[in-house]
NUMAR-972582 format. One record per atom (N, C-alpha, C): residue in one letter; z, x, y. Coordinates in steps of 0.001 Angstrom, whole numbers, plus 500000, padded with zeros to 6 digits. Example, Ala and Ser with C-alpha at 12.3 -4.5 7.8 and 13.67 -1.06 7.14 Angstrom:
<sites>
a507800513190494310
a507800512300495500
a507800513200496700
s507080512850497750
s507140513670498940
s507870512900500030
</sites>
This chain:
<sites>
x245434122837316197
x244702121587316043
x244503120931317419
x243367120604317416
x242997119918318806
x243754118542319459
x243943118289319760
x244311116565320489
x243493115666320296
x242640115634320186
x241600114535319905
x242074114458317918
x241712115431317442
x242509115711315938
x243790115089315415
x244345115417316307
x246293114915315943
x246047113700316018
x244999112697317393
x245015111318317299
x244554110424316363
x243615111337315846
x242698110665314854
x243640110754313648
x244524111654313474
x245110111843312147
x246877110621312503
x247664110613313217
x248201109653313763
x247267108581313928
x246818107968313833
x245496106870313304
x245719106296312454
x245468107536311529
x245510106983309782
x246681106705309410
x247746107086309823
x249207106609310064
x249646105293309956
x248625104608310793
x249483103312311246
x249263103388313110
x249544104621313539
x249211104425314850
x248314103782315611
x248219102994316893
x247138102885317750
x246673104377318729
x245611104263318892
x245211105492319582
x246327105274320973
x246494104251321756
x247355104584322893
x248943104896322503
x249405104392321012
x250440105062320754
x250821106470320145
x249401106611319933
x249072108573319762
x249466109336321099
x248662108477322465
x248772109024322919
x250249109341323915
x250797108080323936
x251969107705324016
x253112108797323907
x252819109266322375
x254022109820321266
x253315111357321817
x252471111987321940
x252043113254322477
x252535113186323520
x252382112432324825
x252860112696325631
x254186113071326155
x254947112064325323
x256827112122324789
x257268113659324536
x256049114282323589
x256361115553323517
x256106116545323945
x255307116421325429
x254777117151326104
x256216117456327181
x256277115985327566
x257243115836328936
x258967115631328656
x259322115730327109
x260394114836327188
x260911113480327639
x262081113159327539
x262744112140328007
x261880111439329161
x261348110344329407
x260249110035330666
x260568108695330569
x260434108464332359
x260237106672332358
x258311106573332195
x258444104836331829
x257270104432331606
x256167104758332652
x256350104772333928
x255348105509334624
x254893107090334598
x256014107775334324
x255543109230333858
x254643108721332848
x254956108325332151
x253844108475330617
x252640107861331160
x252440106686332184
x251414106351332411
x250622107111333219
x251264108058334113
x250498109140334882
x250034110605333875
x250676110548332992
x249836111624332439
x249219111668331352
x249304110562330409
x248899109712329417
x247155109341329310
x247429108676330950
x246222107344331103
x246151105944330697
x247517105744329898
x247356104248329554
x247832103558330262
x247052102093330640
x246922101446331344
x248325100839331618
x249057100902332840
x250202100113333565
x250541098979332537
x249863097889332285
x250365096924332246
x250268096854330206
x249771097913329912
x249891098180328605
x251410099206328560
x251381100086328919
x252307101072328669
x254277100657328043
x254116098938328290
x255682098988327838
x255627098305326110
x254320097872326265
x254343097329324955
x253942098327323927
x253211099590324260
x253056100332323436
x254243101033323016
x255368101314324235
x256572102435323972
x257584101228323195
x257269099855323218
x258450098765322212
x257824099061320906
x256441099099320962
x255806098970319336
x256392100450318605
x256132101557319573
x256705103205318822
x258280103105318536
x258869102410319212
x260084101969318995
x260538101562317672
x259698100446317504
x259866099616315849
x259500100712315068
x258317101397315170
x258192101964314518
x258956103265314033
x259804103538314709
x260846104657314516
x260262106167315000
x259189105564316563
x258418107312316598
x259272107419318325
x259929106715318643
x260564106615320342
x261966105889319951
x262823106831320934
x264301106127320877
x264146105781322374
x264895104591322951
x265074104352324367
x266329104478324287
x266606105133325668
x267825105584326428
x268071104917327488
x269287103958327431
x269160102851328260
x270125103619329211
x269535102634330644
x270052103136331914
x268936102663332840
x269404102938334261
x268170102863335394
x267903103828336160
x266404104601335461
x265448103792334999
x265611103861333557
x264914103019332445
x265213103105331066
x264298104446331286
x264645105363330122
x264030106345329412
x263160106305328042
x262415107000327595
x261707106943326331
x261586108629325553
x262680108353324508
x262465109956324119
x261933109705322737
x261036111410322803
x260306111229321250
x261051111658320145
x261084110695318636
x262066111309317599
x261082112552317381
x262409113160316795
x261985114746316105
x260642114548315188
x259283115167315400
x258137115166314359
x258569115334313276
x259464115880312716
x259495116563311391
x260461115384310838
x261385114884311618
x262084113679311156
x261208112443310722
x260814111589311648
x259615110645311226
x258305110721310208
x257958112067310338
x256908112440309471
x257364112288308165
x258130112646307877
x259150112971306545
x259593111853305871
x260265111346306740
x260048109390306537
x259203108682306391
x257681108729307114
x256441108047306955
x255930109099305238
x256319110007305296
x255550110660303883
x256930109982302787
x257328109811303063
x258574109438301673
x258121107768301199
x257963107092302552
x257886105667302355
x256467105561301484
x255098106532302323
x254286106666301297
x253605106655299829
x254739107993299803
x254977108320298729
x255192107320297428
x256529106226298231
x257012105644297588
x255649104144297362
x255593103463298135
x254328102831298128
x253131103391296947
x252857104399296888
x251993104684296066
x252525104929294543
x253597105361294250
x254391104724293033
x254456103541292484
x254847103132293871
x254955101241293620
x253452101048292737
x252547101058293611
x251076100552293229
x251007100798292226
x251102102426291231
x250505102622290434
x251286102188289595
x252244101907289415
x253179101187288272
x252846100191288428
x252359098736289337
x251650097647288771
x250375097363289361
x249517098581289208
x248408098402288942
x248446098568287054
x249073099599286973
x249188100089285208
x249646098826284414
x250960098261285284
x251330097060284120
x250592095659284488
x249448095486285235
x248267094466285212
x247315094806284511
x246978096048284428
x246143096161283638
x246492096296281817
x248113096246281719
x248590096044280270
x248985094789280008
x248922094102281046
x249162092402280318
x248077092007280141
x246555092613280873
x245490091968280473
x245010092248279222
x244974093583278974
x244331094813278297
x245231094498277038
x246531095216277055
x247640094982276033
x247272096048275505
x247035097271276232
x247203098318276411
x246783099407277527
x247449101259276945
x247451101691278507
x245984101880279137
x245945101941280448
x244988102373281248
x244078103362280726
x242991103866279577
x242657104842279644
x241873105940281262
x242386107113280903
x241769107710281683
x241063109354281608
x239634109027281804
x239261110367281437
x238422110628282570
x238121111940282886
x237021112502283239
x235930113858283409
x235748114466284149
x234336114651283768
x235054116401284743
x235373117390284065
x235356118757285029
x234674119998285470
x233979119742286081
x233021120692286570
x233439122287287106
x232935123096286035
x232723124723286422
x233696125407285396
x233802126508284890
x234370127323284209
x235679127821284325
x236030127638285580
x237626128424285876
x238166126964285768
x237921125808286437
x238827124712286361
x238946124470284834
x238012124727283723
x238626124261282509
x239855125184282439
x239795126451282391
x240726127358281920
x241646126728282578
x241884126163283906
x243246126096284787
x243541124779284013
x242915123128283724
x243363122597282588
x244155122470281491
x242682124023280718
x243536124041279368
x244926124773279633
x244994125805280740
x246786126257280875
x247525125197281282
x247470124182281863
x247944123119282348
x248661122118280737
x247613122270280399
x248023121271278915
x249280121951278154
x248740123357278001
x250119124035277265
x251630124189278542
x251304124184279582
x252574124220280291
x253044122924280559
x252535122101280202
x253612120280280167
x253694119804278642
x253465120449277822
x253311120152276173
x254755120134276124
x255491118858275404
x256765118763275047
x257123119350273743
x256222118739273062
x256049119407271320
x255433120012270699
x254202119894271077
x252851120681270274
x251991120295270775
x251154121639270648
x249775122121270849
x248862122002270006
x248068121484269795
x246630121954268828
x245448122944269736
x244925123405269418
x243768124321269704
x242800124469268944
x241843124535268901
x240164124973268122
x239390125278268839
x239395126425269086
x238263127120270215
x237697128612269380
x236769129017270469
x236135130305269812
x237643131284270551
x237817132917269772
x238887133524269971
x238465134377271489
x237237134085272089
x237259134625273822
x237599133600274566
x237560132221273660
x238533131330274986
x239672131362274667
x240284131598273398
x241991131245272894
x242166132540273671
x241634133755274182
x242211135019274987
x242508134576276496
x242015133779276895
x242152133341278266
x243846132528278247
x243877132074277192
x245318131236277357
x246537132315276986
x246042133492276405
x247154134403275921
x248755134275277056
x248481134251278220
x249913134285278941
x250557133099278752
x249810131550278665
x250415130156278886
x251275130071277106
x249964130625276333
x250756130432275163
x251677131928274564
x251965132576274627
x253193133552275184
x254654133019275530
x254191132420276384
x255114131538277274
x256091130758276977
x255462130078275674
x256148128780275184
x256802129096273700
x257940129360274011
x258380129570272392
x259123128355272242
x258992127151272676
x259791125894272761
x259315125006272187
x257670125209271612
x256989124124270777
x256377125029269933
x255222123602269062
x254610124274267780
x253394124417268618
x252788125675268104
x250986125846268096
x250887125751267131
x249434124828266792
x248713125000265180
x247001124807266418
x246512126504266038
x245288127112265965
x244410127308264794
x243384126853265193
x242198126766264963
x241408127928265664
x240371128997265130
x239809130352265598
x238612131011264901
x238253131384265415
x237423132401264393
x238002133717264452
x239401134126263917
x239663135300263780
x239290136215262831
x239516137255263904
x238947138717262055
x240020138497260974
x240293139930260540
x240987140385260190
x242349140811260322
x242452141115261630
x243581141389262089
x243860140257263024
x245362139446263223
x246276138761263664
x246474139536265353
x246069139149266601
x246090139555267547
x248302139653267485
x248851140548267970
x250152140589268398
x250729139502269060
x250229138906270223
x250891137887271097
x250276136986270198
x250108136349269065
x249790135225268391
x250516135136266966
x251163136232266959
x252344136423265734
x253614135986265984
x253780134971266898
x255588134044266946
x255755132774265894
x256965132876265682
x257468132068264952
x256832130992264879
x256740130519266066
x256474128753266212
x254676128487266204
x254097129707265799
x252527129422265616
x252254129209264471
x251177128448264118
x250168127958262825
x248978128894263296
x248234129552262241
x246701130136262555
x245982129790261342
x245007129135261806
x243838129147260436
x242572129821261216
x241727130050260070
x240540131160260726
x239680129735260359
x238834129576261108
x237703128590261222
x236729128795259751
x236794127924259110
x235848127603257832
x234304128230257571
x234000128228259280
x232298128301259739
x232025127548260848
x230903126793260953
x230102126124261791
x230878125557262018
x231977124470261983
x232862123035262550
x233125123615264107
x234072125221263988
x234395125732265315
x233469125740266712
x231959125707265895
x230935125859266907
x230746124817267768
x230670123857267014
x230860122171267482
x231398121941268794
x232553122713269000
x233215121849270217
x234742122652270493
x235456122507271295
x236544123396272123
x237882122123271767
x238800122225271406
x239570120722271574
x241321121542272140
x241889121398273059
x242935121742273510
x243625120428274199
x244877120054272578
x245444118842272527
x247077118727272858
x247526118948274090
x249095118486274096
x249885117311273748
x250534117375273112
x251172115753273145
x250255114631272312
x250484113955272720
x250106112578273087
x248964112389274208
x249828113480275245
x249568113047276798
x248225113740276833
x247548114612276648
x246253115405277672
x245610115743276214
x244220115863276963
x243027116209276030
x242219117049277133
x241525117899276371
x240591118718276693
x239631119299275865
x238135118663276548
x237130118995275471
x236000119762275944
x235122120586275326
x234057121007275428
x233356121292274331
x231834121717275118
x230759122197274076
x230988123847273877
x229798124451273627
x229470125643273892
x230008126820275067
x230741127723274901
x230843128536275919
x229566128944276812
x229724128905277814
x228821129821278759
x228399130670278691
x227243131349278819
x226748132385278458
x226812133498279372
x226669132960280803
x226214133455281962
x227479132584282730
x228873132836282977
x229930132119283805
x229813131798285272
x228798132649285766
x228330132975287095
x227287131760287840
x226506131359286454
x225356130603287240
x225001129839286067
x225283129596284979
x225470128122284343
x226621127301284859
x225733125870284775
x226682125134285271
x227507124377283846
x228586124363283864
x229481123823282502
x230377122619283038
x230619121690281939
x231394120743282284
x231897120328281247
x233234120228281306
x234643119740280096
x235106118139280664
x235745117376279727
x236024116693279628
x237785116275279151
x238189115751280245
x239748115655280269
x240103114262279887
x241160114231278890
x241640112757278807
x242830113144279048
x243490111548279638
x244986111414279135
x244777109629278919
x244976109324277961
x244709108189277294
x245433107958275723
x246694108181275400
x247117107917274081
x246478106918272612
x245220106436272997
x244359105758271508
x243360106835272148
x243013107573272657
x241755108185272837
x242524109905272180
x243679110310272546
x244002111909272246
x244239111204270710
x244803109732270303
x244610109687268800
x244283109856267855
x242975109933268189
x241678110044267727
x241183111751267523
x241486112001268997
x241250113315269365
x241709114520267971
x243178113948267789
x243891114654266756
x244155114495265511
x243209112904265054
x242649112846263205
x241603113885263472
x240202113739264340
x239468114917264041
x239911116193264365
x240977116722264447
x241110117993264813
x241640118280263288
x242661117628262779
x243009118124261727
x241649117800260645
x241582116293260638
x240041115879258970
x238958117197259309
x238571117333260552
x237156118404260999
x237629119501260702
x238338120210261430
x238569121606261296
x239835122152260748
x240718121798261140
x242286122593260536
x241665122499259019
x241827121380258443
x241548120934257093
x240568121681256644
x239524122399257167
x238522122426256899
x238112124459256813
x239779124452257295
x239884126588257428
x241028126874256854
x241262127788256748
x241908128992256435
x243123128975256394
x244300129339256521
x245562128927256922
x246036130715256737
x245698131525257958
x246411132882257470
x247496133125258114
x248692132398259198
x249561132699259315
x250809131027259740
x251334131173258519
x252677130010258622
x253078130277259669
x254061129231260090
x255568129107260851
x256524129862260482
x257437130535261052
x258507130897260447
x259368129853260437
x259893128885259450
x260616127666259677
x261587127700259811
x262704128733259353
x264171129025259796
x264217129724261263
x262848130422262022
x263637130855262947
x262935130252264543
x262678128614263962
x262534127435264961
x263766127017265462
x263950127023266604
x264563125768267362
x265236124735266785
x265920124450266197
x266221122650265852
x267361122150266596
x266908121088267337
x266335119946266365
x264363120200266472
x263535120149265957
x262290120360266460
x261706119183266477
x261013118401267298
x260024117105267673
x259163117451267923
x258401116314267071
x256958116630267024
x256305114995267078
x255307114840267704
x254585113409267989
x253418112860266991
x253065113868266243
x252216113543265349
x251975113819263702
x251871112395263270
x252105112694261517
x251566113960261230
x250261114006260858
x249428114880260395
x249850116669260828
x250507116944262121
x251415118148262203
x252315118017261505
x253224116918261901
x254472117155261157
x254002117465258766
x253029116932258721
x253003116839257628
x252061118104257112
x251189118765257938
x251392120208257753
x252063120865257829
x252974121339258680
x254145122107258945
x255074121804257464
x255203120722257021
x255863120270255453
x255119121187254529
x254036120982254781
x253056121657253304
x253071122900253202
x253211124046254412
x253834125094254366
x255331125372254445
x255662124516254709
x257325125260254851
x258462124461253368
x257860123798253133
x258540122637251816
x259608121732252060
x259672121018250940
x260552119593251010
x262213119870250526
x262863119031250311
x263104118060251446
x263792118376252829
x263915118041253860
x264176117776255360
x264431116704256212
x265787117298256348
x266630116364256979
x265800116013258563
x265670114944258367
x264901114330259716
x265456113272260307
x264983112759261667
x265256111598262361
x263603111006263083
x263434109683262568
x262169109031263271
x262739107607264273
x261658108512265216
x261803106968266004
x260612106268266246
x260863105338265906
x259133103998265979
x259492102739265816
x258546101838265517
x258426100391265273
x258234100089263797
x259479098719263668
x258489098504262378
x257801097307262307
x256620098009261190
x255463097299261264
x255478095843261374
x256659095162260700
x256035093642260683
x256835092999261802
x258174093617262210
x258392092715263611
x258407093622265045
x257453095037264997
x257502095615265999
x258603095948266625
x260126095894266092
x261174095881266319
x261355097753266827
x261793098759267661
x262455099563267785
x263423099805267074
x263011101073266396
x263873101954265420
x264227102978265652
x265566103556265340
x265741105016264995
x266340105640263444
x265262106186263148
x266430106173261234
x266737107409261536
x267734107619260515
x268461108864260112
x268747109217258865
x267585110223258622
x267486110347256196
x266864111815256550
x266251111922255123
x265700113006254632
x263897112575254698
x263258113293254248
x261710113367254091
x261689114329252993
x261339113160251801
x261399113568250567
x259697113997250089
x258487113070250496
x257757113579250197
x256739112997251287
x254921113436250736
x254063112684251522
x252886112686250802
x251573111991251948
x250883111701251114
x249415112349252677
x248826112592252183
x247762113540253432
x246751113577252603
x245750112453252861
x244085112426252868
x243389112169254082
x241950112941253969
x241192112780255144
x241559110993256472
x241686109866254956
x242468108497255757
x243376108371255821
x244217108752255210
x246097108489255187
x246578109770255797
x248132109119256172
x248591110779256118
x250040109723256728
x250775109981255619
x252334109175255778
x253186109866255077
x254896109929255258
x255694110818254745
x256616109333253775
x257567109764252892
x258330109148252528
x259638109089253150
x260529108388253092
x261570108676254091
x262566107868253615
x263697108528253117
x264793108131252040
x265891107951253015
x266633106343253470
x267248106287254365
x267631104970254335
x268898105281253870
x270250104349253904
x270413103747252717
x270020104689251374
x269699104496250194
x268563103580249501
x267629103788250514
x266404103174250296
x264924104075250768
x264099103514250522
x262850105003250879
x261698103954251481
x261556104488252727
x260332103413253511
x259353104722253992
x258074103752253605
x256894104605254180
x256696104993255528
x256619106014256199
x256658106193257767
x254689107090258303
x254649106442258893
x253001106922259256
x253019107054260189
x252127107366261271
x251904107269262740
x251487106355263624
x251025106838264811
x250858105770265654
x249924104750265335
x249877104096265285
x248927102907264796
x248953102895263504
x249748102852262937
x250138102404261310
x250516101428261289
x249769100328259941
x249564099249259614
x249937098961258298
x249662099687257436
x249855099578255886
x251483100232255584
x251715101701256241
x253275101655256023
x254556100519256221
x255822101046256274
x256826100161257054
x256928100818258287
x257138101977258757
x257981101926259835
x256220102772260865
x255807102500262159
x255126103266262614
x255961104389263510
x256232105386263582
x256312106963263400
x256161107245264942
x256528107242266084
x256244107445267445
x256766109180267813
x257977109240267139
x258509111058267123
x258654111079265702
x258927112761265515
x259361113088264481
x260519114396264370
x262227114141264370
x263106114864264595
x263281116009263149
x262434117177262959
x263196117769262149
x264658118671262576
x265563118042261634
x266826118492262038
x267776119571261367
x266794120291260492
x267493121819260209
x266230122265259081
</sites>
């Protein structure tokens, strides 16, 4: 990298250009009194002590007292490391109250989506979504894009998949684990649109596959916005799950437990194939004083229409309605869902 380069980038730092040049020079010559630096530097005599006090404060020059005083440069990799940490930290700061100004105004989170341009960045996305997924996956894609994810979802025997496909006949091998749901697509709904849903946290959408990957231009659409993937995942189940096939269950005994899951409408499929009752744990709010809950009962039954979709929940010799996020008409709103054997 050039010298003129390093100054400009020490710039953006915080530096003045004469304390760029200052701090280069330190590391050219070592240990130096203030006139060395001014003879090979160029900065001006009667500037040169105020620049080596300011690198001082700043933690980029130690002085070595004696006569004559000395000026040595700290280690690059030391200071740098420090200016990137403090950074770092600064930009944490911000975004945690930029986020909670915009939730005292808003009185809710920041949505954020946008706009991804070209064909390989979706794929790197949609693997992205399944490798930070805490609980579950949804998918509804055509079966030449669900082949592109074959290694990410492989990978994860630690959550649920429930797929959506246009499969044949035959059950591809790496899509036969325990912890997968497969329905074969109804028809036309699949054509509609691509939806690859982790969590709560990430969304990923598209139209139509590409025809030509080379020289159409394509563009997907990323959320992470929790009332927007909300949404995302009534139509995934009312549109399509609901709307196909169901040719390969869960194996439900040879899951993981405790198993968590973030959303009614999974958790209350995964019920409809595997059966009642189940010992569970929910954690949410309830509805009328927003109060933080954790119960500990069974899930005796439920109730799943295209508008509803709430479980019963028998706990502490009493049975309260539990729904999901933004549930209004139940008692308790539903934030996890612990099945516990």
């Amino acid at each position: 990298m050039r010298e003129e380069e390093i100054i400009e980038k020490l710039q953006k730092l915080g530096l003045t250009k004469y304390e760029s040049l200052a701090y280069i020079t330190l590391l050219k010559l070592g240990p130096s009194k203030a006139t060395d630096i001014t003879k090979e530097s160029g900065i001006p005599h009667t500037r040169v002590y105020d620049v080596l006090s300011s690198l001082h404060k700043k933690g980029f020059v130690d002085v070595m007292q004696g006569t004559p005083r000395l000026y040595k440069p700290v280690n690059p990799e030391v200071v740098l490391e420090r200016i990137k940490d403090e950074i770092i930290s600064d930009i944490e700061n911000l975004k945690s109250s930029f986020l909670e100004l915009y939730r005292e105004v808003h009185g809710e989170e920041l949505p954020e989506i946008w706009t991804i341009q070209g064909f390989d960045n979706t794929i790197e996305r949609a693997e992205y979504v399944i490798r930070s997924a805490k609980h579950e996956v949804l998918i509804n894609t055509p079966i030449e894009f669900l082949e592109t994810l074959k290694k990410e979802i492989r990978s994860r025997k630690d959550i649920l998949f429930v797929i959506v496909s246009n499969f044949g006949d035959k059950i591809p091998e790496w899509l036969k684990g325990d912890n997968i749901i497969l329905a074969r697509s109804g028809g036309a709904p699949w054509l509609m649109a691509s939806w690859i849903i982790g969590d709560i946290e990430y969304a990923l959408f598209f139209g139509a596959l590409p025809q030509d990957k080379r020289r159409e231009k394509f563009y997907s659409f990323w959320a992470k916005s929790p009332r927007i993937i909300q949404n995302y995942m009534h139509w995934f189940y009312t549109i399509y799950f609901d709307n196909s096939e169901v040719i390969k269950p869960p194996v439900y005994e040879q899951l993981s437990k405790p198993l968590s899951l973030v959303n009614i409408r999974t958790l209350i499929t995964l019920l409809r194939l595997t059966g009642l009752p189940r010992k569970a744990e929910v954690i949410g709010r309830l509805i009328d004083t927003k109060e933080p809950v954790t119960l500990d009962g069974t899930i005796v039954d439920y109730e799943y229409t295209p508008l509803t979709a709430n479980i019963t929940f028998r706990y502490d010799g009493r049975e309260l309605k539990v729904g999901g996020i933004g549930s209004y008409f139940e008692d308790v709103e539903g934030e996890k869902f612990i099945l516990l054997e």
